[in-house]
mmCIF file of the N, C-alpha and C atoms, coordinates in Angstrom:
data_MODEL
# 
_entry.id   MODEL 
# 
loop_
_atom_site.group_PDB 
_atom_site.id 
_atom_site.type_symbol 
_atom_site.label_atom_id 
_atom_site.label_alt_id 
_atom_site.label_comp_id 
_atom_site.label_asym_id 
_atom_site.label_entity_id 
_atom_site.label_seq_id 
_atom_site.pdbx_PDB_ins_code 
_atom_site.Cartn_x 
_atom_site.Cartn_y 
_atom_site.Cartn_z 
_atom_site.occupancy 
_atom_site.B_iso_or_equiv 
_atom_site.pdbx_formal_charge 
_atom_site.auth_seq_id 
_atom_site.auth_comp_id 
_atom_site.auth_asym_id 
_atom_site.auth_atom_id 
_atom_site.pdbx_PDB_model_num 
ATOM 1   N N  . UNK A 1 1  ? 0.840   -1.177  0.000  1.00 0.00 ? 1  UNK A N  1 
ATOM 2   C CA . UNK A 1 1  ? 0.000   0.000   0.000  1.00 0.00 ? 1  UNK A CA 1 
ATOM 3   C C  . UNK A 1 1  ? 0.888   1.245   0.000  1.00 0.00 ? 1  UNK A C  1 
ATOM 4   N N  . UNK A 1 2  ? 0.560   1.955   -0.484 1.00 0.00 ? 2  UNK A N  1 
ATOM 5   C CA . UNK A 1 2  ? 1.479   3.137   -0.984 1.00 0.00 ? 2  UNK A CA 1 
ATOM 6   C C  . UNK A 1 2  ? 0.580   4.432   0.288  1.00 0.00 ? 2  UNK A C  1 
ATOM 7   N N  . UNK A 1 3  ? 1.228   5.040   0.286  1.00 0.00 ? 3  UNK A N  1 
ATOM 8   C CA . UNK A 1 3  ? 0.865   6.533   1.283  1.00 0.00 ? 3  UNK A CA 1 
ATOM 9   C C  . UNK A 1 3  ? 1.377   7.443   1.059  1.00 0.00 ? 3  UNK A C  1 
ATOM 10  N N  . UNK A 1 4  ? 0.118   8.950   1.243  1.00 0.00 ? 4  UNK A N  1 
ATOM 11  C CA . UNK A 1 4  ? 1.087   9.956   1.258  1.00 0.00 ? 4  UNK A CA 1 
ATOM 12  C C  . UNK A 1 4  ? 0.900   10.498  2.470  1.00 0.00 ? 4  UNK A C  1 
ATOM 13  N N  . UNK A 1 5  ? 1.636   11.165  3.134  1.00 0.00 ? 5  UNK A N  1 
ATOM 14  C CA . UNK A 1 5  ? 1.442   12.227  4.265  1.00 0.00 ? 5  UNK A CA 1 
ATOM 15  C C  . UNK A 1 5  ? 2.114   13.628  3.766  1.00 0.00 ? 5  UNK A C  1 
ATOM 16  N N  . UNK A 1 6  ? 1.665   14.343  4.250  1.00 0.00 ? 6  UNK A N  1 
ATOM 17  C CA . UNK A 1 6  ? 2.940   15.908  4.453  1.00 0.00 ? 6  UNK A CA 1 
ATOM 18  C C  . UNK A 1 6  ? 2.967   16.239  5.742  1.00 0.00 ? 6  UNK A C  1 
ATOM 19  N N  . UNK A 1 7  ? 4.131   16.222  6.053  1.00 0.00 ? 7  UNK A N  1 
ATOM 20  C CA . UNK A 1 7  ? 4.641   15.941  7.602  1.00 0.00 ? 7  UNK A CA 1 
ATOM 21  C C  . UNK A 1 7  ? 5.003   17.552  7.876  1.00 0.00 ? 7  UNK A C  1 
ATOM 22  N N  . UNK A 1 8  ? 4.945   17.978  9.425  1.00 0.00 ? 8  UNK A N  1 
ATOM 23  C CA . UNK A 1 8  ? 5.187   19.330  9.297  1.00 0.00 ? 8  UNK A CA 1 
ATOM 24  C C  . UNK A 1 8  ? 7.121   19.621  9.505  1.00 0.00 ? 8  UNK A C  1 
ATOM 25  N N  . UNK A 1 9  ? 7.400   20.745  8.973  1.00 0.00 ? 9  UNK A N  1 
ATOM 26  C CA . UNK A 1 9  ? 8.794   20.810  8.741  1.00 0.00 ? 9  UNK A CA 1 
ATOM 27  C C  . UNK A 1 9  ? 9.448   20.447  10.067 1.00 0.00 ? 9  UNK A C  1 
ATOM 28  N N  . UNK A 1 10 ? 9.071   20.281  10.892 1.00 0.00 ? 10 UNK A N  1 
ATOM 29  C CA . UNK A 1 10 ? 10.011  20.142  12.021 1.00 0.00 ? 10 UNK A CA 1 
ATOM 30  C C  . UNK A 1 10 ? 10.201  18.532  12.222 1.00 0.00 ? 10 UNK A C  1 
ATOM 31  N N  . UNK A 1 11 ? 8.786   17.905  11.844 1.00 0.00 ? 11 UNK A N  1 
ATOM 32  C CA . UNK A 1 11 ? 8.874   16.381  11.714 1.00 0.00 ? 11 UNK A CA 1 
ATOM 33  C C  . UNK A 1 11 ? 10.063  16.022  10.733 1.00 0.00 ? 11 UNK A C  1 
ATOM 34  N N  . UNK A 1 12 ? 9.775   16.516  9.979  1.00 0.00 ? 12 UNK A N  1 
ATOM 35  C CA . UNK A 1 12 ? 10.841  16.030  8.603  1.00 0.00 ? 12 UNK A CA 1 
ATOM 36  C C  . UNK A 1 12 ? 12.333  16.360  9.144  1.00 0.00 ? 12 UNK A C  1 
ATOM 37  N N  . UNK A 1 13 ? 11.593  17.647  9.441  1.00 0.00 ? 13 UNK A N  1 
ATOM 38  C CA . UNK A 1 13 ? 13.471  17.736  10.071 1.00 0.00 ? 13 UNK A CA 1 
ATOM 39  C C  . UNK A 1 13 ? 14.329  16.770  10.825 1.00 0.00 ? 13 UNK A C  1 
ATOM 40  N N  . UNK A 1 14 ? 13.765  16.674  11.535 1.00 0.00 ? 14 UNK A N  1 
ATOM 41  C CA . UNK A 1 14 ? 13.902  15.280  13.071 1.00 0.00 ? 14 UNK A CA 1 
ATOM 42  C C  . UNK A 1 14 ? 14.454  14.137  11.826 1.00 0.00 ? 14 UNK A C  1 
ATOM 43  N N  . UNK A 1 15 ? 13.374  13.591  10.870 1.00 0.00 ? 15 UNK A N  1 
ATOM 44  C CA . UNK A 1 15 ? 13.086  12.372  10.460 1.00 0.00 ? 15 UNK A CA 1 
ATOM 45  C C  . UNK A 1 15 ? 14.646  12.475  9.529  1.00 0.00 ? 15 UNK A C  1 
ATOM 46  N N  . UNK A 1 16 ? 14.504  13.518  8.786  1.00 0.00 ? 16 UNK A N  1 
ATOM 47  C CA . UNK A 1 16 ? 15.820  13.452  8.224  1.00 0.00 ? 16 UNK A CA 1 
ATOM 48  C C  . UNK A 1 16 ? 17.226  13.070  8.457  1.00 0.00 ? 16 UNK A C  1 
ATOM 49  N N  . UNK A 1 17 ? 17.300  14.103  10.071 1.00 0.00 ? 17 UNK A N  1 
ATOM 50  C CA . UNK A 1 17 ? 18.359  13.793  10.537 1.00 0.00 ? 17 UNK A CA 1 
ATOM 51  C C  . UNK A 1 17 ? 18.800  12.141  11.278 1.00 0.00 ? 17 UNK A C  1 
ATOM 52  N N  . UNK A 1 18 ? 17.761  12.460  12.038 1.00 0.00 ? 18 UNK A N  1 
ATOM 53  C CA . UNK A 1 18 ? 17.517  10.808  12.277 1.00 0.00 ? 18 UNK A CA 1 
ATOM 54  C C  . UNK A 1 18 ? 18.370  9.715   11.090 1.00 0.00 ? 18 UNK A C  1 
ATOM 55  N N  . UNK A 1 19 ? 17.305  9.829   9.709  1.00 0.00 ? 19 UNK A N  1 
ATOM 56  C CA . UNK A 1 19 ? 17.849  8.671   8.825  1.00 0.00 ? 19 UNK A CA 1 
ATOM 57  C C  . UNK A 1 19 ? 19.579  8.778   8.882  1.00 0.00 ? 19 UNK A C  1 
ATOM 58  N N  . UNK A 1 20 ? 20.181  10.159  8.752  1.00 0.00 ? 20 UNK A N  1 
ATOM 59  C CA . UNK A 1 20 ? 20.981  10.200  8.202  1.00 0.00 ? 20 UNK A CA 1 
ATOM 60  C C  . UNK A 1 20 ? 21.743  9.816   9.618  1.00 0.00 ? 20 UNK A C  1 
ATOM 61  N N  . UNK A 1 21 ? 21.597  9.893   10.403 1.00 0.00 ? 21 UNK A N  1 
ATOM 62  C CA . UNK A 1 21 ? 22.477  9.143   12.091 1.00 0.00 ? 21 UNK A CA 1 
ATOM 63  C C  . UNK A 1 21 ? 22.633  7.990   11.975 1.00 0.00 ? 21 UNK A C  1 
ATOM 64  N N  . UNK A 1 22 ? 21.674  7.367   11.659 1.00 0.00 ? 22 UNK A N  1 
ATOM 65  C CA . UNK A 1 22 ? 21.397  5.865   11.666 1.00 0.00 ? 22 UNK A CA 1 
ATOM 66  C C  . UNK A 1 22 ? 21.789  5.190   10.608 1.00 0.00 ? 22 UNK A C  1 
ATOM 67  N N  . UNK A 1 23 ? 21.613  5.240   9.197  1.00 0.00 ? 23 UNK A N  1 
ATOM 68  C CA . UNK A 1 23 ? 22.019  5.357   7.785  1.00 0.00 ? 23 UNK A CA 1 
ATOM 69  C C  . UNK A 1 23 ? 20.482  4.125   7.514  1.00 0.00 ? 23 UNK A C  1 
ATOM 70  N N  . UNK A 1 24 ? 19.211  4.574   7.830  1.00 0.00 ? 24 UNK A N  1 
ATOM 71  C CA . UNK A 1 24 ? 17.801  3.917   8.122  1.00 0.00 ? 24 UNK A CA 1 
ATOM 72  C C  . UNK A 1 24 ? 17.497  5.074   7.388  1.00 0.00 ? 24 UNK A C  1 
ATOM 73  N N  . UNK A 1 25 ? 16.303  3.508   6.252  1.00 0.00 ? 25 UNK A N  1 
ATOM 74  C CA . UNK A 1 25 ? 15.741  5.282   5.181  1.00 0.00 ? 25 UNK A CA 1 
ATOM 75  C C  . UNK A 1 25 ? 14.651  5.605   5.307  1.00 0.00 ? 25 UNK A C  1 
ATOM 76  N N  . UNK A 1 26 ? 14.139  6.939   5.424  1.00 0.00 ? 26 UNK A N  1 
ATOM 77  C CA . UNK A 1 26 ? 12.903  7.354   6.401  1.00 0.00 ? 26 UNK A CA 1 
ATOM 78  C C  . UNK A 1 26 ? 11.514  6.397   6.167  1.00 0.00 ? 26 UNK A C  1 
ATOM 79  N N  . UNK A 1 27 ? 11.477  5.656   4.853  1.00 0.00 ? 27 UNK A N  1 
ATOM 80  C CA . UNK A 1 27 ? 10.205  4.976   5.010  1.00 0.00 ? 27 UNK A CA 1 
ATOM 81  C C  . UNK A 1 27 ? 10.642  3.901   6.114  1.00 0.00 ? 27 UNK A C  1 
ATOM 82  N N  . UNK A 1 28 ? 11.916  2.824   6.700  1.00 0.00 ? 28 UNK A N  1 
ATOM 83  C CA . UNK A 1 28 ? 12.032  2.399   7.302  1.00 0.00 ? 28 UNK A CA 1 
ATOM 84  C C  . UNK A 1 28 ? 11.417  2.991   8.710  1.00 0.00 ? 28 UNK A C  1 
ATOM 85  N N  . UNK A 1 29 ? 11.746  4.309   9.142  1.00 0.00 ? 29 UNK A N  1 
ATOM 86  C CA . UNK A 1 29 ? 11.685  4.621   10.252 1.00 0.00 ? 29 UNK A CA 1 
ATOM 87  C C  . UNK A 1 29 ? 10.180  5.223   10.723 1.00 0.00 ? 29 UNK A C  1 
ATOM 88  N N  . UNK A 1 30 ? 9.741   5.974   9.645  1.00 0.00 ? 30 UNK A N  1 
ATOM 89  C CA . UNK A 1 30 ? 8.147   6.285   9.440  1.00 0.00 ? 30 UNK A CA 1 
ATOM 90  C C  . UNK A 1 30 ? 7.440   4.767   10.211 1.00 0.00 ? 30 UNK A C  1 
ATOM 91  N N  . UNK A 1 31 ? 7.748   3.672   9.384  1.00 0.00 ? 31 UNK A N  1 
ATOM 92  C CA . UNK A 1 31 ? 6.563   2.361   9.693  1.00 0.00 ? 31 UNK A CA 1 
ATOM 93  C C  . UNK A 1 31 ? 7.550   1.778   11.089 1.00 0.00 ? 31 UNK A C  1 
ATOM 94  N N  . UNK A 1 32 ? 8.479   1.819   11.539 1.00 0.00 ? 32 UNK A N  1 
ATOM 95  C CA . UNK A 1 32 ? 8.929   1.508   12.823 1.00 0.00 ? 32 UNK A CA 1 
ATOM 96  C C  . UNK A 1 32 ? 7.526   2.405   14.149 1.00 0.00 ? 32 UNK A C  1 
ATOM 97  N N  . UNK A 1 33 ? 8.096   3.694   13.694 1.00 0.00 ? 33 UNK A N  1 
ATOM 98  C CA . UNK A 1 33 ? 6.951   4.495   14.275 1.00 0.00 ? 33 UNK A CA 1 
ATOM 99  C C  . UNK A 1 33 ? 5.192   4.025   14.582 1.00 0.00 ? 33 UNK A C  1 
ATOM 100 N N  . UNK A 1 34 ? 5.104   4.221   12.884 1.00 0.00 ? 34 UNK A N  1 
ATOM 101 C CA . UNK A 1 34 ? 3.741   3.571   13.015 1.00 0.00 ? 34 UNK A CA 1 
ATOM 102 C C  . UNK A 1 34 ? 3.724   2.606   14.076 1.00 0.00 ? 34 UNK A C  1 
ATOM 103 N N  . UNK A 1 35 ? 4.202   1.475   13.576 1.00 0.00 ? 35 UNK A N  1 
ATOM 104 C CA . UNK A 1 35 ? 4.122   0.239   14.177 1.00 0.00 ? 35 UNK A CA 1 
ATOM 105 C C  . UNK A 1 35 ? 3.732   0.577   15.720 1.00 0.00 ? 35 UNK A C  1 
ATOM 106 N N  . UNK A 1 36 ? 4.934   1.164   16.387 1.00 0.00 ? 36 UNK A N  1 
ATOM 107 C CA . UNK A 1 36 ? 5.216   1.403   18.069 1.00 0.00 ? 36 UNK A CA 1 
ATOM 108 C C  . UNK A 1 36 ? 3.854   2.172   18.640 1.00 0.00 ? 36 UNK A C  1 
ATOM 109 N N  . UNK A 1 37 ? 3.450   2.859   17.426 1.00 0.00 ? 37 UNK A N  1 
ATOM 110 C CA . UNK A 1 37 ? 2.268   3.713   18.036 1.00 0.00 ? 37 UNK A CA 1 
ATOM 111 C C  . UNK A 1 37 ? 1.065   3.104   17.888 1.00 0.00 ? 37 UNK A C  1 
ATOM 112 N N  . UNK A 1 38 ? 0.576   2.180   17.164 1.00 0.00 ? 38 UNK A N  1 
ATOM 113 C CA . UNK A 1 38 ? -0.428  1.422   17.109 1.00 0.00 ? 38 UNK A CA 1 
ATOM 114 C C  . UNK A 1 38 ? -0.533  0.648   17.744 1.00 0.00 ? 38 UNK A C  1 
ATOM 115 N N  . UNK A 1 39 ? 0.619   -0.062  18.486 1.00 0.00 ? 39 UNK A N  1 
ATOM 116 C CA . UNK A 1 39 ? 0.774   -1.153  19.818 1.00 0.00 ? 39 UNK A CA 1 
ATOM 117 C C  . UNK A 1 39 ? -0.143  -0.497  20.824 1.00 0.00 ? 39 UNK A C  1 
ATOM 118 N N  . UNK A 1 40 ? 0.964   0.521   20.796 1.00 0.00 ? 40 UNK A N  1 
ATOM 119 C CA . UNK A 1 40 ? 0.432   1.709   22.212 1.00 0.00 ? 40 UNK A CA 1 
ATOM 120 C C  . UNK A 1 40 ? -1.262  2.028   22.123 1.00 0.00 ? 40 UNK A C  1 
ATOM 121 N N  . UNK A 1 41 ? -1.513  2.428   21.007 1.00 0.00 ? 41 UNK A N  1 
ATOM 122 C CA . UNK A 1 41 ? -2.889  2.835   20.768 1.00 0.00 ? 41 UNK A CA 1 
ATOM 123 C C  . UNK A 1 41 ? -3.773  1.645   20.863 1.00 0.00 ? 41 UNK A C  1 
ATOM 124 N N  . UNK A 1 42 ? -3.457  0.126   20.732 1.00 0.00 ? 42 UNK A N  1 
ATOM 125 C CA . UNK A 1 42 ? -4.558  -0.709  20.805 1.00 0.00 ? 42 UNK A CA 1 
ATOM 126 C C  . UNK A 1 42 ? -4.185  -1.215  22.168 1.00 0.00 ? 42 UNK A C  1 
ATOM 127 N N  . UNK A 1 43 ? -3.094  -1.312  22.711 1.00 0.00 ? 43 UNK A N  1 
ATOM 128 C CA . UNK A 1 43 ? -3.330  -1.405  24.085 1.00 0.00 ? 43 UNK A CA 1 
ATOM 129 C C  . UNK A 1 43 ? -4.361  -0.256  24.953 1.00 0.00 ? 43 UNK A C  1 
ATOM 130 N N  . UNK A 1 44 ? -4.044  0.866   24.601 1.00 0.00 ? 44 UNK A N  1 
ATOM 131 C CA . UNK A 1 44 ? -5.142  1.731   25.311 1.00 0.00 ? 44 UNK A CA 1 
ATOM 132 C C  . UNK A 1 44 ? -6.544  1.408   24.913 1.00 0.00 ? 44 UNK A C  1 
ATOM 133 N N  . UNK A 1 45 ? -6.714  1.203   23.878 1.00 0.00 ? 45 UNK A N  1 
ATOM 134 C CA . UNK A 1 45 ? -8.505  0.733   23.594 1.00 0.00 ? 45 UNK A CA 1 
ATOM 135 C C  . UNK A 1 45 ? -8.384  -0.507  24.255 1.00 0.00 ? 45 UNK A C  1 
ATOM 136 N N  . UNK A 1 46 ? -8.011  -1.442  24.411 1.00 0.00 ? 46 UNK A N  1 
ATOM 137 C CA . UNK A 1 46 ? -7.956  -2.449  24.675 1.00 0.00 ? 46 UNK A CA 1 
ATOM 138 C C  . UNK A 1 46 ? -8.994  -2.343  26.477 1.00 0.00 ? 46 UNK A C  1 
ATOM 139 N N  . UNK A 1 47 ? -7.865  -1.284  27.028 1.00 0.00 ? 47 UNK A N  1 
ATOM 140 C CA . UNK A 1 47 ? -7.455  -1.214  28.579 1.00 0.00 ? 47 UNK A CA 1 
ATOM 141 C C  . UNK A 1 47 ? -9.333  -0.272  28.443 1.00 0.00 ? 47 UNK A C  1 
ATOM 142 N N  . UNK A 1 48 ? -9.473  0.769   27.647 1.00 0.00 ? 48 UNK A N  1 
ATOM 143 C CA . UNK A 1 48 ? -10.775 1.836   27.908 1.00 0.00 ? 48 UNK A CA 1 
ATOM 144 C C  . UNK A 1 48 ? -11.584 0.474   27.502 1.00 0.00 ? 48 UNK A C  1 
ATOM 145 N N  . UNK A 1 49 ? -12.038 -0.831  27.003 1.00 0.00 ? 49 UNK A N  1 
ATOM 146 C CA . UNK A 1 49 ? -13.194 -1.421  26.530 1.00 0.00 ? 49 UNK A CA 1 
ATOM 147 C C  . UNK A 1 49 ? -13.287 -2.228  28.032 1.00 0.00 ? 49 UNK A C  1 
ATOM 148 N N  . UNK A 1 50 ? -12.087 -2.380  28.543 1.00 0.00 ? 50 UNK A N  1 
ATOM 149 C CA . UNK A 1 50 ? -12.289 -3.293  30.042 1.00 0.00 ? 50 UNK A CA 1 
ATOM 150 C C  . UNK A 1 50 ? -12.627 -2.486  31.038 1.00 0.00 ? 50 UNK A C  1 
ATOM 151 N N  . UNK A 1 51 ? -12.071 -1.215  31.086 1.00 0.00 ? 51 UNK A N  1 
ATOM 152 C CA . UNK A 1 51 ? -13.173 -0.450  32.138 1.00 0.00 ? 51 UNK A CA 1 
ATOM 153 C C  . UNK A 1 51 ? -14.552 -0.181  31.686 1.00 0.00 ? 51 UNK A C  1 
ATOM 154 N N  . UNK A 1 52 ? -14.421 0.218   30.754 1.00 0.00 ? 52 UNK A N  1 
ATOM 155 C CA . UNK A 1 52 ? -15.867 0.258   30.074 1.00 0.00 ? 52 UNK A CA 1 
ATOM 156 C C  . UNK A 1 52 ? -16.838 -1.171  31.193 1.00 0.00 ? 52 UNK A C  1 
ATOM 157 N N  . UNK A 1 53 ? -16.422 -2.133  30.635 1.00 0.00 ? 53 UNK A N  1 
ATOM 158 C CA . UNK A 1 53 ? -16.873 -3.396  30.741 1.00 0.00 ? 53 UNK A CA 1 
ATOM 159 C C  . UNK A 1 53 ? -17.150 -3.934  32.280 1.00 0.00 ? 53 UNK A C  1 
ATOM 160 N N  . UNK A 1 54 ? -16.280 -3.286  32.899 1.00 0.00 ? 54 UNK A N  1 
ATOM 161 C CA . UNK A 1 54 ? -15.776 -3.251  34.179 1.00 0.00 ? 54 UNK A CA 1 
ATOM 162 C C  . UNK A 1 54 ? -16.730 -2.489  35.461 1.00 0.00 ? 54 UNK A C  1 
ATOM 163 N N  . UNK A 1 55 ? -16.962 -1.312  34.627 1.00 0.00 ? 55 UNK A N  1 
ATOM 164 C CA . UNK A 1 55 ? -18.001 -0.500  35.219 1.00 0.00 ? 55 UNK A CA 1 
ATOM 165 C C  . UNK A 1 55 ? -19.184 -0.884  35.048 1.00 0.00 ? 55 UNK A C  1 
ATOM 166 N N  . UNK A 1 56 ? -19.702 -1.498  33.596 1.00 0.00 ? 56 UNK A N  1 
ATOM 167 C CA . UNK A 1 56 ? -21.308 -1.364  33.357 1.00 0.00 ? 56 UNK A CA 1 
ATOM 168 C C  . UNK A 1 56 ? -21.260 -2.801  34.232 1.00 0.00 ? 56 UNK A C  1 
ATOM 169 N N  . UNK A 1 57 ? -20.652 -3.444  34.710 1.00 0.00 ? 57 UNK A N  1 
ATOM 170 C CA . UNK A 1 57 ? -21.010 -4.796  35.288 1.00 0.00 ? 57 UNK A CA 1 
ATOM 171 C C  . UNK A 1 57 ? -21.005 -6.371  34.154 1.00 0.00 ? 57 UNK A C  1 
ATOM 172 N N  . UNK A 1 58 ? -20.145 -5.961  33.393 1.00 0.00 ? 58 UNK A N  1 
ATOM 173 C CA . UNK A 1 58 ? -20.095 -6.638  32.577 1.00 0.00 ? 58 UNK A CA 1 
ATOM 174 C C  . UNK A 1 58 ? -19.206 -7.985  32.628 1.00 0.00 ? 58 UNK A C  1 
ATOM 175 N N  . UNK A 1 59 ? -18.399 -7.812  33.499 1.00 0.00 ? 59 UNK A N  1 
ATOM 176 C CA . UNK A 1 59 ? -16.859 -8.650  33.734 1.00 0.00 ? 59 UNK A CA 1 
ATOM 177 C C  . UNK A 1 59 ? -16.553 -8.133  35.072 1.00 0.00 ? 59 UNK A C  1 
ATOM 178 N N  . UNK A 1 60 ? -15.941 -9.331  35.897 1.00 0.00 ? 60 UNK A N  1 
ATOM 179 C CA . UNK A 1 60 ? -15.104 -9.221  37.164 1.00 0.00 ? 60 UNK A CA 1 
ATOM 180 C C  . UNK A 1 60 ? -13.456 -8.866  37.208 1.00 0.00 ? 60 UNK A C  1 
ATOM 181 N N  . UNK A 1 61 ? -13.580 -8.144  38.479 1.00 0.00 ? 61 UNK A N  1 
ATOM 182 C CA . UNK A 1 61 ? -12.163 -8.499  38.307 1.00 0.00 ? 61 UNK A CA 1 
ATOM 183 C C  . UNK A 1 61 ? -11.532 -9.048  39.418 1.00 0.00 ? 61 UNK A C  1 
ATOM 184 N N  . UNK A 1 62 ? -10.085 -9.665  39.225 1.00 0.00 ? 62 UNK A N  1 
ATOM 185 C CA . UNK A 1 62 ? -9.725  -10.418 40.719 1.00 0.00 ? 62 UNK A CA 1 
ATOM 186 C C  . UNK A 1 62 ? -8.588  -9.902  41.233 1.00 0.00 ? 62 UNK A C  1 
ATOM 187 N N  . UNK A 1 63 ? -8.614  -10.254 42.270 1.00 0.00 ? 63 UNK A N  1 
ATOM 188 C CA . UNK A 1 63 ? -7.311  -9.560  42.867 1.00 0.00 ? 63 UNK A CA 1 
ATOM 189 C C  . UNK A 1 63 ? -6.224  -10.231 43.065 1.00 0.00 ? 63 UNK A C  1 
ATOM 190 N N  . UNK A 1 64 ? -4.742  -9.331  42.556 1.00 0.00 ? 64 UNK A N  1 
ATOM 191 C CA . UNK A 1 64 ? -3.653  -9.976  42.751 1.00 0.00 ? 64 UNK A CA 1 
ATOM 192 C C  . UNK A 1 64 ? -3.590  -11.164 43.646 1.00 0.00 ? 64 UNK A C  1 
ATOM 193 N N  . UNK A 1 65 ? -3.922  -11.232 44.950 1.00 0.00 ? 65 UNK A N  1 
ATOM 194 C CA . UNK A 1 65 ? -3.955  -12.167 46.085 1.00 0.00 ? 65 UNK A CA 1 
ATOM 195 C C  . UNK A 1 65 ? -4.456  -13.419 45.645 1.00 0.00 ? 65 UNK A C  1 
ATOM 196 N N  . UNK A 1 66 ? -5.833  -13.116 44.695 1.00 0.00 ? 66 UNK A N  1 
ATOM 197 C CA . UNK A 1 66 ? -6.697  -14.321 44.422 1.00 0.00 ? 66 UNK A CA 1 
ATOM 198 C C  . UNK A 1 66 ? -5.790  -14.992 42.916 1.00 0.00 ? 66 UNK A C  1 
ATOM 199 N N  . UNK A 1 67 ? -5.443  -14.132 41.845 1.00 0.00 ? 67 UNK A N  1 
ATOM 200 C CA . UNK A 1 67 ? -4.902  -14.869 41.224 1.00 0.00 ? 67 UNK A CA 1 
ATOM 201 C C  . UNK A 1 67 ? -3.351  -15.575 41.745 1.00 0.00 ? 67 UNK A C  1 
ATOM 202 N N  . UNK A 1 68 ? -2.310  -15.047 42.604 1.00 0.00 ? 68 UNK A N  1 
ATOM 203 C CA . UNK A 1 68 ? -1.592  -15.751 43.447 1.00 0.00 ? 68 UNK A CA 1 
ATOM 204 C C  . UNK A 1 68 ? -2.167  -16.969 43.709 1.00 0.00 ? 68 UNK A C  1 
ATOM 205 N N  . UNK A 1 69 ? -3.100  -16.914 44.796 1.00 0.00 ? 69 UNK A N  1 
ATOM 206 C CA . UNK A 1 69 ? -3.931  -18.608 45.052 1.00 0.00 ? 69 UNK A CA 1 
ATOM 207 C C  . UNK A 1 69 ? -4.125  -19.510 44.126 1.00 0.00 ? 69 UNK A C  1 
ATOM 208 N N  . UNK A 1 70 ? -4.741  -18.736 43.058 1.00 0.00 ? 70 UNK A N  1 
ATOM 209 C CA . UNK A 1 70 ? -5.299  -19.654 41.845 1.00 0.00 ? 70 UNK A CA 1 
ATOM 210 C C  . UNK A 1 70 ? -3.957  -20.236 41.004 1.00 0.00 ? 70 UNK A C  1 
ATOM 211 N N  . UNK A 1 71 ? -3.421  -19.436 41.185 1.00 0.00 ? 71 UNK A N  1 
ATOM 212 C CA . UNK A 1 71 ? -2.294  -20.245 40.379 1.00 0.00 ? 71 UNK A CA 1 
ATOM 213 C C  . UNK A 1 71 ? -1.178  -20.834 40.491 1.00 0.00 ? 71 UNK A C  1 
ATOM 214 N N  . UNK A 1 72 ? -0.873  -21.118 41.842 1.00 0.00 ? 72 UNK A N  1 
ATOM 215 C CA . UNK A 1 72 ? 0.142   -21.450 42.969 1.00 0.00 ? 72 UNK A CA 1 
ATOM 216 C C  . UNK A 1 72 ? 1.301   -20.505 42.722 1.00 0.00 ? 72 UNK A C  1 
ATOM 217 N N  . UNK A 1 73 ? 1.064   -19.384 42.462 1.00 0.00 ? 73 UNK A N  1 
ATOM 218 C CA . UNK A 1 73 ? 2.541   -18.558 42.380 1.00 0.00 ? 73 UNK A CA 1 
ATOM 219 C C  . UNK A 1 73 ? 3.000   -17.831 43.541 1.00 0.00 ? 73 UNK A C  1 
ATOM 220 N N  . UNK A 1 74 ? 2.643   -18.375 44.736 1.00 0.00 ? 74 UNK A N  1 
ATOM 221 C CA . UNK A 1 74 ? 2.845   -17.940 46.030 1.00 0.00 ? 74 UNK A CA 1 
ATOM 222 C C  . UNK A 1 74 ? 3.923   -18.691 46.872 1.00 0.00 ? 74 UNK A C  1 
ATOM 223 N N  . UNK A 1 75 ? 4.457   -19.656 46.063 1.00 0.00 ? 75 UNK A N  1 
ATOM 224 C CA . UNK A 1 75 ? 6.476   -19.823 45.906 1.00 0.00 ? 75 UNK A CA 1 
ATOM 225 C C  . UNK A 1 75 ? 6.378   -21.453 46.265 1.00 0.00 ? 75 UNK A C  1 
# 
């Protein structure tokens, strides 16, 4: 899939110098980015759908202590 963006000059700036530190060519480092930020971003939806879920009474939750018990990790 092909993309365009126009990045603002200070991004580019960064991104430029960057490639040229590293000798990484900015589409490499652009989708590194992506990548790291979409982790981040579906962990946070992830984390807002369980409180969500959490609050309306939808799902329990247990406590450190109890999963310790449950799982003999108490040594």
């Amino acid at each position: 899939m092909a993309l365009s963006i126009r990045l603002p000059e200070d991004v580019e700036a960064r991104l430029n110098h960057l490639a040229a530190l590293t000798g990484r060519t900015k589409t490499f480092l652009i989708i590194e980015a992506v990548r790291e930020h979409l982790d981040d971003l579906e962990d946070l939806y992830l984390a807002e759908q369980r409180l969500s879920d959490i609050r309306a009474g939808k799902t329990q939750t247990v406590s450190l202590e109890e999963v310790i018990k449950r799982y003999g990790l108490d040594g």
